[in-house]
SEBANU-101178 format. One line per field, with one value per residue (C-alpha): residue number from 1; y, z, x. Coordinates in steps of 0.25 Angstrom, whole numbers. Layout:
SEBANU-101178
n	(NUM_...)
yy	(Y_...)
zz	(Z_...)
xx	(X_...)
//
This chain:
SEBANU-101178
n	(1_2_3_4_5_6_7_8_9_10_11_12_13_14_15_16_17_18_19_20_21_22_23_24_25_26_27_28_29_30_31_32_33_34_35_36_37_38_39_40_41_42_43_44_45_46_47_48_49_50_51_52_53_54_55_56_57_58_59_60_61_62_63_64_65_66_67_68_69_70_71_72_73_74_75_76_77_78_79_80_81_82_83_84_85_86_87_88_89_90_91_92_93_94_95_96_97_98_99_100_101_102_103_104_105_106_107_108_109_110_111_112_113_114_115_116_117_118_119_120_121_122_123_124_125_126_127_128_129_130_131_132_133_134_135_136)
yy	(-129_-128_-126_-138_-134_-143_-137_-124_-129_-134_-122_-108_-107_-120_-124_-135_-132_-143_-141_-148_-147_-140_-148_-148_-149_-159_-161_-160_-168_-169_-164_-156_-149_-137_-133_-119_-113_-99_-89_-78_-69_-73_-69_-61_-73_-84_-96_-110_-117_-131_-147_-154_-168_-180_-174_-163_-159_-164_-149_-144_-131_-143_-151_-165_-158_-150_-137_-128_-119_-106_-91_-86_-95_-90_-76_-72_-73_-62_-61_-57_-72_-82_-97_-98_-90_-99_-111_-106_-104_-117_-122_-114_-119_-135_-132_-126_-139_-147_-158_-165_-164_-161_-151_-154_-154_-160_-170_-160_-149_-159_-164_-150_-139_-133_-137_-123_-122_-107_-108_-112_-101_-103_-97_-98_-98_-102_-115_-121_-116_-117_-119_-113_-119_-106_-108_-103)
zz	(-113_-98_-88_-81_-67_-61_-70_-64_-50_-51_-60_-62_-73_-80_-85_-92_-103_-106_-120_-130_-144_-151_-158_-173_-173_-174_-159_-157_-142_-141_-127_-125_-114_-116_-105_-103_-96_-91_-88_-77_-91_-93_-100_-108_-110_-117_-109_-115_-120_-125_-125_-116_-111_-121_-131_-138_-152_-166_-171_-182_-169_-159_-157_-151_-139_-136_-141_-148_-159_-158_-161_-146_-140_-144_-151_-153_-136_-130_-115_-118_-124_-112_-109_-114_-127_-130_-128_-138_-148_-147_-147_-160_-167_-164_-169_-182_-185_-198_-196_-185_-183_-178_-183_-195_-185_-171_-169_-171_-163_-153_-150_-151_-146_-130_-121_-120_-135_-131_-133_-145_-159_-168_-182_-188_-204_-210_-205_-202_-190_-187_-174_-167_-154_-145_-135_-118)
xx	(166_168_179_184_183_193_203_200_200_215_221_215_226_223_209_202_188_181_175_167_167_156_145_145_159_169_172_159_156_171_178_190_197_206_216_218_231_231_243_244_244_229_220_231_240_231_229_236_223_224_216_219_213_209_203_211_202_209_210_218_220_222_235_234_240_229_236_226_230_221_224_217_226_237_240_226_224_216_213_200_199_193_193_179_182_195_187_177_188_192_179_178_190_186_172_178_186_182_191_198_213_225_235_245_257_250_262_274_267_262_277_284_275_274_264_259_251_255_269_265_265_254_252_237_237_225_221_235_242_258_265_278_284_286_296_294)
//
């Protein structure tokens, strides 16, 4: 993974990771970039982390808009959490992936939810997670 300089260069508060997906696994080769957001309130309010560009990963965690569902993005924040170690995370949950897909409700969440994945409310269970709309 590395940090696209031009993004840096244009915005302090807005960068762009290029990463790769991790060989043995099913994006294995394949390119991705992830758009990070930061508030005055970092590093103790999480930064807004999605996909962006052409290639957004088929995830069960990942919907087609390059929202990510992950615990440490949300709830589970810690500013003792960096952008290196988010990116592992990620890293992490692609490479665990055994099949290739979108979430069961993509389409509804897709057309209905904010463009800050924040202002979203996740609920992990298991391996299916739930989504709530929050509003502000």
């Amino acid at each position: 993974m590395t940090l696209n300089e031009k993004s840096v260069q244009n915005s302090i508060t807005q960068w762009i990771v290029d990463m790769e997906g991790a060989p043995g696994t099913l994006y294995e080769g394949e390119k991705f970039q992830l758009l990070f957001k930061f508030s005055s309130r970092y590093p103790f309010d999480s930064p807004q982390v999605m996909f962006t560009g052409d290639n957004i990963p088929v995830h069960p965690h990942v919907y087609s808009n390059g929202h990510i569902c992950l615990s440490i993005l949300t709830e589970d924040w810690s500013p003792a959490l960096s952008v290196q170690s988010v990116c592992l995370s990620i890293i992490s949950m692609l490479s665990s992936c055994k099949e290739k897909r979108r979430p069961p409700d993509n389409s509804f969440y897709v057309r209905t939810c904010n463009k800050n994945p924040k202002k979203t409310k996740w609920w992990y269970h298991g391996k299916c997670l739930t989504h709530e709309r929050m509003e502000g």
